[in-house]
C-alpha positions in Angstrom: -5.5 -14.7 6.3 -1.9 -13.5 5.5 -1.3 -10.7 3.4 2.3 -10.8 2.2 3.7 -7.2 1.4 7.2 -6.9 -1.1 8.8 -4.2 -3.1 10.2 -1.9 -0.3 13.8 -0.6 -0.6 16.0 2.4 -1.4 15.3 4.8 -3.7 16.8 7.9 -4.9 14.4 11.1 -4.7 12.4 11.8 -8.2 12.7 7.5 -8.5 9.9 4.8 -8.8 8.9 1.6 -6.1 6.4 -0.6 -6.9 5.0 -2.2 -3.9 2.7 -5.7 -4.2 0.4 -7.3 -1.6 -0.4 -11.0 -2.1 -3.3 -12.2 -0.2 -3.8 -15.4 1.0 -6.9 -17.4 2.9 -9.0 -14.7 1.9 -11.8 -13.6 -0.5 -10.3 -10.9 -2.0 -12.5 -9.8 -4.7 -14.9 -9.1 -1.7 -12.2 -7.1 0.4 -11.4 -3.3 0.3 -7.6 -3.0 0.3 -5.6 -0.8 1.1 -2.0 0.6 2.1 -1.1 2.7 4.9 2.7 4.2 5.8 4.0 4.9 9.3 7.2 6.6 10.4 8.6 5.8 13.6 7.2 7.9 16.5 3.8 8.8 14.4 0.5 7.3 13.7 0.0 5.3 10.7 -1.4 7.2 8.0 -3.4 6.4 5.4 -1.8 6.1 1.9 -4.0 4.7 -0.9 -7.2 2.6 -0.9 -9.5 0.5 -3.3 -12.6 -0.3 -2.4 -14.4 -3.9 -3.7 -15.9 -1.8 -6.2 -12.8 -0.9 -7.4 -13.2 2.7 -6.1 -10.1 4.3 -5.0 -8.8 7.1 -2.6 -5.5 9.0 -2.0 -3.8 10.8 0.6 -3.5 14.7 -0.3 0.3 14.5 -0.3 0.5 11.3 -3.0 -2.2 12.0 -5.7 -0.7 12.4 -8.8 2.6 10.7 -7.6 0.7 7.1 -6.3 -1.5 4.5 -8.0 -3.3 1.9 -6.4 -4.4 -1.4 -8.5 -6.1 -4.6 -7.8 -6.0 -7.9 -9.6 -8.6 -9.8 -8.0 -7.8 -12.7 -10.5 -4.4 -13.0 -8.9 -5.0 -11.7 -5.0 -2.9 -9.1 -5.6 -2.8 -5.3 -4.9 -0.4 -3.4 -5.9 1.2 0.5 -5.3 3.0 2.0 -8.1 4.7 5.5 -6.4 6.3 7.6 -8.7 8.4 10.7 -8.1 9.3 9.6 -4.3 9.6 12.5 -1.8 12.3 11.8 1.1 9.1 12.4 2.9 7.3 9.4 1.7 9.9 7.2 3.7 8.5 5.1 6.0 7.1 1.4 6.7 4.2 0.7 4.1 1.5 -2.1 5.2 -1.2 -3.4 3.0 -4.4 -3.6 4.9 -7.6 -5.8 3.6 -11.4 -5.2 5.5 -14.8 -5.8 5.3 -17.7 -5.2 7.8 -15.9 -6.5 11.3 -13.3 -7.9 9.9 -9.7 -6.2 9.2 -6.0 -7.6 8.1 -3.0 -6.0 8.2 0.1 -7.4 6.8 4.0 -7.4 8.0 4.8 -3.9 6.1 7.9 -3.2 3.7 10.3 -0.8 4.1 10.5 2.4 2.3 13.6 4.7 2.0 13.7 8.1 0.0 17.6 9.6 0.1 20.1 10.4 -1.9 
């Protein structure tokens, strides 16, 4: 399985990223996904998830700013994060599981500053 993670860079606060997952070896239409964040010296957090059913769930601190998608036609999940915080800075990993079995990809980059 390889889950390949883009879109990470600098951003001004108030701007836009839009992070994609492409998943590899894998049946994704049958995977939840999911993206997770993590700050040096703290755990990784939980960001954004969509569930095989296409069900989704959000962090407190993104909803309203973040949207989660799947294209299960292309193997792709995607994060669209609006209005970035300097607090949403951090490394952002896609993650895909189901039952005993759980991925993570390498993680991209994220930097909120002016």
């Amino acid at each position: 399985v390889q889950l390949q993670a883009s879109g990470g860079g600098l951003v001004q606060p108030g701007g836009s990223l839009r992070l994609s997952c492409r998943a590899s070896g894998v049946l994704f239409s049958n995977k939840h996904m999911g993206w997770y964040r993590q700050v040096p010296g703290k755990q990784r957090e939980l960001v954004a998830i969509v569930e095989s059913s296409g069900s989704t769930k959000y962090a407190d601190s993104v909803e309203d700013r973040f949207t989660i998608s799947r294209d299960n036609a292309r193997n792709t999940l995607t994060l669209q994060m609006d209005g970035l915080k300097p607090e949403d800075t951090a490394v952002y990993y896609c993650r895909a599981w189901r039952y005993e079995v759980d991925d993570w990809g390498q993680g991209t980059l994220v930097t909120v500053s002016s």
